[in-house]
C-alpha positions as CSV (number, residue, x, y, z in Angstrom):
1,X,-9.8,-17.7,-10.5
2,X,-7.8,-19.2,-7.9
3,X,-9.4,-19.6,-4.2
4,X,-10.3,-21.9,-1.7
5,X,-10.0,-25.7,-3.1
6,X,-7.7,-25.0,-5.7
7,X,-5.4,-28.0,-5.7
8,X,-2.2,-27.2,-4.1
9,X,-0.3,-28.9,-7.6
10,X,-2.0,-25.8,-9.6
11,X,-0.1,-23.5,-11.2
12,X,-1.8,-20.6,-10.9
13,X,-2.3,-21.0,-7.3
14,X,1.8,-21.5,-6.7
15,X,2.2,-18.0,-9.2
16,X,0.8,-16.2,-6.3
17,X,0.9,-17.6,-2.9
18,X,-0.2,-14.6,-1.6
19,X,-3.2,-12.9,-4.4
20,X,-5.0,-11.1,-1.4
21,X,-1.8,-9.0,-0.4
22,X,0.3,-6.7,-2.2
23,X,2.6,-6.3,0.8
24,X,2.9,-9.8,1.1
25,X,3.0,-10.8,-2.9
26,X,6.4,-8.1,-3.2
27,X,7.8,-9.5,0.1
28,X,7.5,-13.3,-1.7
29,X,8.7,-12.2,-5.0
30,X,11.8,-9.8,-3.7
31,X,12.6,-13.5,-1.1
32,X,12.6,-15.6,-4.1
33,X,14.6,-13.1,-6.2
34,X,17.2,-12.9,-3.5
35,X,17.5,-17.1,-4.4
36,X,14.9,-18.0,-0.9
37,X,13.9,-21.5,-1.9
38,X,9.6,-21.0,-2.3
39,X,9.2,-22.9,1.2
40,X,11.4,-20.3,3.0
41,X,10.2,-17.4,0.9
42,X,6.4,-18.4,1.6
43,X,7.1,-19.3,5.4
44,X,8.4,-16.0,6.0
45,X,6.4,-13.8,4.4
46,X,3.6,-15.7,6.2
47,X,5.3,-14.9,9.4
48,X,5.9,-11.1,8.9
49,X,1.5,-10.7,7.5
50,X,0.5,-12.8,10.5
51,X,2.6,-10.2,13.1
52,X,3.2,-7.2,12.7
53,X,0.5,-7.7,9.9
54,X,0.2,-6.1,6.4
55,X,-0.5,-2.6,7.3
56,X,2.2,-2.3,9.9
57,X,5.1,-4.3,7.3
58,X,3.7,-1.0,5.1
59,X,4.2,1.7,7.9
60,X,7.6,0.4,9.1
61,X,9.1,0.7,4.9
62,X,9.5,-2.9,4.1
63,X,8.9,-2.4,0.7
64,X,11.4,0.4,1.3
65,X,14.1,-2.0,2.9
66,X,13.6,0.4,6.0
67,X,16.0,-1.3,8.7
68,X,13.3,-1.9,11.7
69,X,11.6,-3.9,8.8
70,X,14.3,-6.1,7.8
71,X,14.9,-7.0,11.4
72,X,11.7,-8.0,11.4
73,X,12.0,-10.1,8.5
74,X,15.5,-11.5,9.9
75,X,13.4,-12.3,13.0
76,X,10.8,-14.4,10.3
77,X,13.7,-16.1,8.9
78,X,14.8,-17.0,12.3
79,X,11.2,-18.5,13.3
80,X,11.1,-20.1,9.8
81,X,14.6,-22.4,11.1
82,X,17.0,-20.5,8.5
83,X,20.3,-20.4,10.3
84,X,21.2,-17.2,12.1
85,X,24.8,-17.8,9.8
86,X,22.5,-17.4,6.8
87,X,20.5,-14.7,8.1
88,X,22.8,-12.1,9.3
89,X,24.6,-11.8,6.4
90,X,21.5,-10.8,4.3
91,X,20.3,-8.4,6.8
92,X,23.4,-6.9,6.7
93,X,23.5,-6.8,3.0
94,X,19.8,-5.1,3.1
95,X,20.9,-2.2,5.3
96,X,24.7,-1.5,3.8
């Protein structure tokens, strides 16, 4: 079971950064499939479940790639010190 205490050099606890949120888990996993080193990947799903939160990432299509979404996300990258030259290329890739 991984929870509070687990040692950050864990395993299991790196497998799932995110075990309490679906949302957040896919958003990780699609980051780091799209070649998002884990730091970036973590840092900016963190930023898109902290605002708009899980509920309302659901709502606006993230999972769906929905545009409003992924200018959220660009916004996370953004707050997370990617490069806008970096970023605006992928968004633009999303919503082609």
């Amino acid at each position: 079971v991984v929870g509070p205490g687990v040692a950050d050099d864990c395993p299991a606890a790196a497998a799932t950064p995110f075990p309490n949120s679906e949302v957040g888990t896919q958003v990780y996993e699609f980051l780091i499939n799209g070649g998002a080193p884990d730091e970036i990947a973590s840092c900016i799903t963190e930023k898109l479940l902290e605002s708009p939160g899980e509920a309302a990432l659901e709502d606006l299509g993230i999972l769906d790639l929905e545009p409003e979404a992924v200018e959220l996300a660009g916004q996370a990258a953004l707050d997370c010190d990617v490069p806008q030259s970096l970023v605006d290329p992928f968004i633009e890739g999303l919503t082609d």
